[in-house]
N, C-alpha and C positions, 0 to 999 in steps of 0.2 A: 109786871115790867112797865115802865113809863115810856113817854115817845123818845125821852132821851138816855133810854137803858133801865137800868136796873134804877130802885128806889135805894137810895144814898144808906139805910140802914142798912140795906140788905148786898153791900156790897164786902164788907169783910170776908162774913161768913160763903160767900161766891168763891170768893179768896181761899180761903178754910179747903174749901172743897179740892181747887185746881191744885194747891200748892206741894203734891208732889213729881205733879206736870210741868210744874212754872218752869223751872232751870231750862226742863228742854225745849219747851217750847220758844222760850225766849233766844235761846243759842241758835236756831235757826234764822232768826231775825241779822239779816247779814249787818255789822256796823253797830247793834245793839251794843255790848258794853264799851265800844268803842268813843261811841257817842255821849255815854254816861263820863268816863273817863275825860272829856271834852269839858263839859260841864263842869265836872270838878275845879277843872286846871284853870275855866276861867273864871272862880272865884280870888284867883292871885294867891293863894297862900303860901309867904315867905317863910324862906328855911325849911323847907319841908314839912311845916308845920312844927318845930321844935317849940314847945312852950303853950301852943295852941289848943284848945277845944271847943271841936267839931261836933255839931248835930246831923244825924241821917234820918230827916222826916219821911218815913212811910218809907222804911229800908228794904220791906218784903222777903225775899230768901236771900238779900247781903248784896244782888249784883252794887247800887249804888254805894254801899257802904266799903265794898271793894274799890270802888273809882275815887274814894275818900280817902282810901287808905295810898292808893297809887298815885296820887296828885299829894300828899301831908304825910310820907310813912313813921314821922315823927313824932305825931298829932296823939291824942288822945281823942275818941271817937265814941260820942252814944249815937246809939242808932235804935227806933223805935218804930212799933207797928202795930195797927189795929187785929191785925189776924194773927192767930196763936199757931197757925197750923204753916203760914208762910216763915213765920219767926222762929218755929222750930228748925225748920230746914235751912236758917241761916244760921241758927246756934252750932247745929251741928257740923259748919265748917271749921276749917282750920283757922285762927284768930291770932294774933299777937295779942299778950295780956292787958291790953290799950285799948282795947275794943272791948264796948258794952252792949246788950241788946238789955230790951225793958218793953214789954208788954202793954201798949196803952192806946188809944184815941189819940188822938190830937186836942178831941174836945174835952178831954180829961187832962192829959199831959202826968198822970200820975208815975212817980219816979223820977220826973226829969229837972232837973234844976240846973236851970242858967247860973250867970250867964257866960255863952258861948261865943266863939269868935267869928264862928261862921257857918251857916247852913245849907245842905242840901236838899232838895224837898223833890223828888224827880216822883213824875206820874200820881201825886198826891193830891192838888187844888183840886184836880176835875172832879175826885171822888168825895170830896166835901159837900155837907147836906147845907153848909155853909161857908165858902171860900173865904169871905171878907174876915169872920170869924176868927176862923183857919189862919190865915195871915198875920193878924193883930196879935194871934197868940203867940204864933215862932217870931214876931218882930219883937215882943217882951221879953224873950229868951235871949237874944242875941246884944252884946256888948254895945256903947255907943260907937259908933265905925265899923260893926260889926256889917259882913255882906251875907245875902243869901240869893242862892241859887234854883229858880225853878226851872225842871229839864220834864218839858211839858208838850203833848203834842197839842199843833192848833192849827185849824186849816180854814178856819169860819171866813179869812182874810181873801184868799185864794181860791179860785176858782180852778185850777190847774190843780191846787192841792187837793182840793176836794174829789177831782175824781180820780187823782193816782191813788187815795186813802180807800176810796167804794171799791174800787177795781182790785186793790193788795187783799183789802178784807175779803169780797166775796170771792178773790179766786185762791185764796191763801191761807191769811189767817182764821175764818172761819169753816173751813174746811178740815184743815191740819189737827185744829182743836176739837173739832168732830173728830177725827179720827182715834186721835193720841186719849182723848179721855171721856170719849164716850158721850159727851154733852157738849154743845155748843153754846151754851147760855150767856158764858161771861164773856165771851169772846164776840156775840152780836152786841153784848152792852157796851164794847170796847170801842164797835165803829160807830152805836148810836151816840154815845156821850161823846165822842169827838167831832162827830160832825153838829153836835148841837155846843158844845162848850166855846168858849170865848176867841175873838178874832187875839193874834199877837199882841195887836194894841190894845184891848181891855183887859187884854192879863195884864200888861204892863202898866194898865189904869188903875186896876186893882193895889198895884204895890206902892202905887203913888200915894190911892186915898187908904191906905191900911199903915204909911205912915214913913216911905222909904221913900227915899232919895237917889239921885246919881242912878236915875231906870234906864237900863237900858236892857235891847236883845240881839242875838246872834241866833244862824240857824244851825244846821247839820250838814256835812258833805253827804255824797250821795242817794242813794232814791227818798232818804228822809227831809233832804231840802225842800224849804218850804213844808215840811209837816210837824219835827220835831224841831224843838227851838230850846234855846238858854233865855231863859227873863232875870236880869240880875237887878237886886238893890242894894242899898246901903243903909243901915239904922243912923240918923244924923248924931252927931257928935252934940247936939244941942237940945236935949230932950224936951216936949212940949211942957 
């Protein structure tokens, strides 16, 4: 383990491990798919998404992929994931014949062919063993005027964030996850890589030099204000 969690390979397979804990762990989390569902909505997707297709980068067991479908019920949806064991437990829900899951890296992308109208990317950059990488490759995917949405926590900005995030984790989140499955591992990696990962405005620096336009961010109501954020772009209608 690194000082900022787990080593970026070895985070899937961390995934692999949790993901028949994820759902409930995650359900606990008051505002969680609330917040996702957020994210979604402020990508603007008109008509419901009739005629559109949607990317869910790093969709893990469907909660984002479900805030894609409730903001676009329209839409036509791939959703993809480096972990086979998180992506099993989202195949295994209930799905409209519009939604697709596809087994891949992001640094691979194998299966997924643009281009899309619009992208989700929720809890993904931070776990890139290369973010700028990561970015250039979903901003390829995506239409000219195409937006994407990253629903990311970041607290590097905020000093108030920073210690309502130490204080959730060590009296909460890493505990619970001790409890419910026996190892705490991914779940210390969870509060190291957040308190080390990028203040709001270098994510949203990030999207600027990776090629997007129209950046902007929004936070979260409740105790996630200030920790979880919407970082939105645009793929310019003018390609370099």
């Amino acid at each position: 383990m690194t000082h900022d969690g787990l080593p970026r390979e070895a985070v899937p397979s961390a995934f692999d491990a949790e993901a028949r804990w994820y759902d409930r762990l995650v359900g606990a989390n008051p505002g969680y798919h609330a917040h996702l569902r957020l994210s979604a909505r402020r990508l603007q997707l008109p008509d419901a998404g009739a005629g559109l297709r949607l990317l869910d980068a790093g969709c893990g067991t469907g909660a984002s992929t479900a805030a894609l479908l409730t903001a676009a019920p329209a839409a036509r949806i791939t959703a993809f994931d480096a972990s086979g064991a998180m992506l099993a437990q989202a195949r295994a829900k209930k799905w409209p014949s519009t939604v697709e899951f596809v087994h891949t890296p992001v640094e691979k992308l194998t299966g997924i062919e643009g281009p899309f109208d619009a992208i989700l990317a929720a809890y993904l950059v931070r776990n890139l063993a290369d973010p700028d990488a990561g970015l250039r490759r979903l901003r390829s995917l995506l239409k000219p005027g195409g937006r994407i949405a990253l629903h990311e926590y970041s607290v590097r900005d905020s000093r108030r964030s920073r210690l309502v995030w130490n204080a959730v984790c060590a009296g909460i989140i890493i505990p619970l996850g001790r409890i419910t499955t026996g190892d705490a591992t991914l779940y210390r990696h969870l509060r190291r890589s957040v308190l080390t990962f990028d203040g709001v405005g270098s994510l949203a620096g990030r999207l600027t030099a990776a090629g997007f336009t129209q950046v902007g961010t929004a936070t979260m109501p409740g105790w996630q204000r200030g920790i979880v954020h919407t970082v939105l772009g645009t793929n310019p209608q003018e390609q370099p």
